[in-house]
N, C-alpha and C positions, 0 to 999 in steps of 0.2 A: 475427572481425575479421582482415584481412590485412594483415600489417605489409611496407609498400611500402617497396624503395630503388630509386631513380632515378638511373640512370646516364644522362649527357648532360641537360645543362638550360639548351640553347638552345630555339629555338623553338616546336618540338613539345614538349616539356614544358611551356612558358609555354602558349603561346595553344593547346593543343589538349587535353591532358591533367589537368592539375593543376586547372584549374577543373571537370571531372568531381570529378575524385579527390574535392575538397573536398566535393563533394556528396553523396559518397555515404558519409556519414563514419561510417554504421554497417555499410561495408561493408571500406573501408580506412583507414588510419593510413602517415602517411609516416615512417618512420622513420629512412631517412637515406637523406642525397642527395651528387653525384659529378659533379665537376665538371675538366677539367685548368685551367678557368680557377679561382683562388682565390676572387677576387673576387664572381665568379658564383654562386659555392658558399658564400658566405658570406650573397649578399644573399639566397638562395630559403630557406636556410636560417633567414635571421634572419626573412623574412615568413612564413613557415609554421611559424615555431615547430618546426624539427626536432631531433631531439638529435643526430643524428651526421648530420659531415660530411668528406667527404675530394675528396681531390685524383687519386685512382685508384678506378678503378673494380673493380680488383682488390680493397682494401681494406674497399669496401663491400660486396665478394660476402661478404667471412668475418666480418662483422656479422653477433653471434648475434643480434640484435635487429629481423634482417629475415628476411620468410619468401617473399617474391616479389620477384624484380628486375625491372624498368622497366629494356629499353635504347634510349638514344634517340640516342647518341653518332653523331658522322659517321662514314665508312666504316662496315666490314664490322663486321657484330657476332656472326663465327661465335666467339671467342674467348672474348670477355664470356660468351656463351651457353653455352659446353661449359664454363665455370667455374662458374660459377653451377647448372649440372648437376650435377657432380660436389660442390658444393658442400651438396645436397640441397633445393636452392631452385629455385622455381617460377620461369617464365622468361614477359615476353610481348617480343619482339621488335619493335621499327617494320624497314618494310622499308626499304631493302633485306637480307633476313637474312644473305646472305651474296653475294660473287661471283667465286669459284672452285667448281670442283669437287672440290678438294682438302679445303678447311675444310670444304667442305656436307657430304662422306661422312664427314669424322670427327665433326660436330656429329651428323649420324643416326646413329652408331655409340655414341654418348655417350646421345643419346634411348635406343637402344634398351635400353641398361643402365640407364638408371631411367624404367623405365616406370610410377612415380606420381606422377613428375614432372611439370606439364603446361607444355608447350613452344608458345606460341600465338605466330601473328606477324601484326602489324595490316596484315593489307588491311582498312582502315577502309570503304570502296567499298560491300566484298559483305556489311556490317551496318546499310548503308542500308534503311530502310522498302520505299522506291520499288524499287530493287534484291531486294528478296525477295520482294513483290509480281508483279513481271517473271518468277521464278524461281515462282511457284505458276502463274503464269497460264500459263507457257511447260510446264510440268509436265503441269497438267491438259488440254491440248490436242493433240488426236494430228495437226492439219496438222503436215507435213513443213516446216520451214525450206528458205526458197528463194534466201536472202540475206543477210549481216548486214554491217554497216559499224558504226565506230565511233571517235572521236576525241578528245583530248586538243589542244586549241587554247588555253594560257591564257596571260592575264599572273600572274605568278608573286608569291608572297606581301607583298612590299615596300611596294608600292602599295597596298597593301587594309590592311594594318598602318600602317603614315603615317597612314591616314585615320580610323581605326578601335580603334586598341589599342596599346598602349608596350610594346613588348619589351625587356627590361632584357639589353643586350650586354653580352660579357668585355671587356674594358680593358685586360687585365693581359697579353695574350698578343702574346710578338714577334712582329713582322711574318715575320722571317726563318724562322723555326718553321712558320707557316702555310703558306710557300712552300713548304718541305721536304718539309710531309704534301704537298701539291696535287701537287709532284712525283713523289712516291713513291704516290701512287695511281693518279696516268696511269703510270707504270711499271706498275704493277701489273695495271692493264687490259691493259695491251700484253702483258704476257704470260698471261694467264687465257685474251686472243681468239688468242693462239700468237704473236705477236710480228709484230714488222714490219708494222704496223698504223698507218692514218693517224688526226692529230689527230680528224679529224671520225669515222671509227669511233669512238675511244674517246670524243669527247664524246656521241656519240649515245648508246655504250652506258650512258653515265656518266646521261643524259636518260632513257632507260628505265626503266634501275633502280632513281631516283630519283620519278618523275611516272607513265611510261607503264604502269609497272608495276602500279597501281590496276585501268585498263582491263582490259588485258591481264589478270590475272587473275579477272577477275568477269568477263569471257565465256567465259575455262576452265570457271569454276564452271556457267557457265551452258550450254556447247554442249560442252564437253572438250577436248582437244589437237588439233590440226591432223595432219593425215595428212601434211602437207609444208607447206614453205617455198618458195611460188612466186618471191615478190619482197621484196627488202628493199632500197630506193633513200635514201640519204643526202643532203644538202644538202651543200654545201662547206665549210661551217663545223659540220656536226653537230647543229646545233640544230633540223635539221626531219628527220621521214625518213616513206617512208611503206611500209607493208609490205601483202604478198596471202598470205594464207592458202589452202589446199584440207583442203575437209573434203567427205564423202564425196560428195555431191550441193549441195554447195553453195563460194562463195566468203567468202571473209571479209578484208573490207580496214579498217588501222587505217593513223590519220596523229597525226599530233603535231608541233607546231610550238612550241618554246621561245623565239623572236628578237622577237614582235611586240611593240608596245607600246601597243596598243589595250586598254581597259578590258574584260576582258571575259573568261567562265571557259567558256569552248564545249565542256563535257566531255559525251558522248555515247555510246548503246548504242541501236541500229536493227537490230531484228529482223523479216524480211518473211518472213509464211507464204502465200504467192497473194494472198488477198483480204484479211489482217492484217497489219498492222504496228506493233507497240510501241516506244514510243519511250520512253528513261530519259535524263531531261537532271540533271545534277550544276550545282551552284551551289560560289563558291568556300569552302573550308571556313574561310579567313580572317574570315570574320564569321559569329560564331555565329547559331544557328539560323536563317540561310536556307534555306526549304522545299524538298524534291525533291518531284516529280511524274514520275508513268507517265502518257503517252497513247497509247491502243488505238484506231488507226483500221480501219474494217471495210467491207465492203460487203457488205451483209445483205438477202437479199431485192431485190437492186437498188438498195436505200439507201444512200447511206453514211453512219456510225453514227460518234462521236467520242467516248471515256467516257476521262475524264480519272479516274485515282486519287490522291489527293492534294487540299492541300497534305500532304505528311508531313512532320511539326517536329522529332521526335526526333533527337537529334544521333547521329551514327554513330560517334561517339568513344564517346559515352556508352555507344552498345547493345554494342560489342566489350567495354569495360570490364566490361559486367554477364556477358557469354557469360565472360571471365575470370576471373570472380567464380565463375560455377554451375560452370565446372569445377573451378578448385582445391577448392572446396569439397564436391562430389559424384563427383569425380576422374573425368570427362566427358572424353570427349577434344573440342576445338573442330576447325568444321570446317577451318580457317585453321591448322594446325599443321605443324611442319615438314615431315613428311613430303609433307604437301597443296606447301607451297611450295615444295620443292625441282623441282616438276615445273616450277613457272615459272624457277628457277635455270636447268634446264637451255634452257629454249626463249631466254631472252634471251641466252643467250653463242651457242646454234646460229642469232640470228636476227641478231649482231650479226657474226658472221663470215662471214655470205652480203652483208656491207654494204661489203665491199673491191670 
């Protein structure tokens, strides 16, 4: 049994997390949870029946009574993370894990002194069914990739939540406070992308880090880093951009659009090998268990051939939390760990400064 504490218990803890957790209750125990809203802290605590509860998440790192930390807090979680290290406690990160280059080398300098530590960070994405499915068929296949596109087009959780499920908000937290952090994190971007940097940089970078970054890292997993950064085109307001990858014999273009308000989670991975093409469509993870599906179109013989894989129903929250699980417990390393995610740190600050 892994005694969980939970730092940040807004919405990824509510609707994404905690209803695993509960499920898997001969695998974890919540043992306290961390909130800067009081309120918030009091009510997850009072419906889960926790025994410890704080208002820092510093606090809850030095709880002898937890042996793995949950960070799901806003901003940067290189802090939380090299705490809870040093603390001798298991880490899994939501992303984004960090966005400096400063905190990322001192949180892998901290990994690298407790290495039985296990440091996992949820790209939820590349624990999809459909997604590892992609990832055997694209394996076993010696065609050369001739192509890949893929996209993030969604409306964002709000709307799918109203329809769907109650998120229990803070109440207790000044408006003026909130303003200060929003502040001091466009600062903060401004200077990580070198300063002097427009609104729409940083809110793009701010979009990446946050949504694009799913993609973006499950077709690392899937094809590896880009030999260059062709193009990285912005919108005026930051909320759409679209970028060109070179990779050895092939292009690779991603787009992502955060402004629309159409119904709808257009999240995509299009792989063309000549006469193949796999297609992995993502549904929004706002309502549990809607299915992913692979489809492999071919021309076979002159035919063309269509093998759909799926529905697949397992939730992807669920399958990270079990790969969580077989590490702490077999002290595995996952394939999603910092060292894996720092490689996406460095490509979203080199892809957001080609965006001036």
């Amino acid at each position: 049994m892994i005694r969980l504490g939970l730092i940040g218990l807004g919405q990824a803890a509510q609707i994404l997390h905690i209803p695993n957790i509960e499920k898997m209750e001969s695998k974890f125990e919540i043992t306290a949870v961390a909130d800067i809203s009081k309120n918030l802290t009091n009510y997850i605590a009072d419906k889960y029946r926790v025994p410890h509860r704080f208002t820092d998440g510093m606090d809850l790192i030095d709880c002898p009574d937890v042996d793995a930390v949950m960070i799901m807090s806003p901003g940067d979680h290189a802090e939380f993370a090299i705490a809870a290290l040093e603390a001798g406690k298991h880490v899994f990160i939501e992303k984004p894990m960090t966005s400096s280059l400063e905190s990322l080398e001192k949180l892998l300098e901290v990994k690298r002194r407790h290495p039985d530590q296990i440091a996992m960070v949820g790209y939820c994405r590349r624990y999809n069914d459909s997604f590892m499915k992609m990832k055997e068929l694209l394996q076993a296949d010696s065609r050369p990739i001739s192509y890949v596109r893929a996209r993030t087009i969604i409306l964002e959780g709000p709307w799918y939540l109203d329809n769907t499920w109650h998120e229990h908000k803070a109440d207790d937290l000044d408006p003026t406070g909130r303003e200060l952090m929003n502040r001091r994190m466009f600062e903060e971007i401004d200077r990580v992308l070198g300063g002097n940097t427009s609104h729409a940089q940083q809110m793009a970078y701010l979009l990446m880090t946050a949504s694009g970054c799913h993609i973006l890292s499950a077709i690392r997993e899937l094809i590896g880093l880009p030999k260059a950064i062709r193009s990285a085109v912005v919108s005026p307001n930051g909320m759409q951009f679209s970028l060109v990858f070179e990779y050895d014999n092939f292009n690779m273009v991603f787009e992502e659009m955060n402004d629309q308000e159409i119904v709808e989670f257009d999240e995509a991975i299009e792989i063309y090998q000549g006469d193949r093409k796999m297609l992995l469509e993502y549904d929004t993870p706002y309502i549990r268990y809607l299915p992913s599906k692979l489809t492999v179109s071919e021309l076979d013989c002159g035919q063309a051939k269509t093998t759909v894989y799926g529905p697949h129903y397992h939730d992807m929250f669920a399958n990270e939390l079990l790969e969580f699980y077989r590490c702490v417990t077999t002290h595995d390393t996952p394939k999603c760990d910092v060292f894996d995610a720092a490689e996406d740190v460095k490509l979203y600050i080199d892809v957001a400064k080609m965006m001036k």
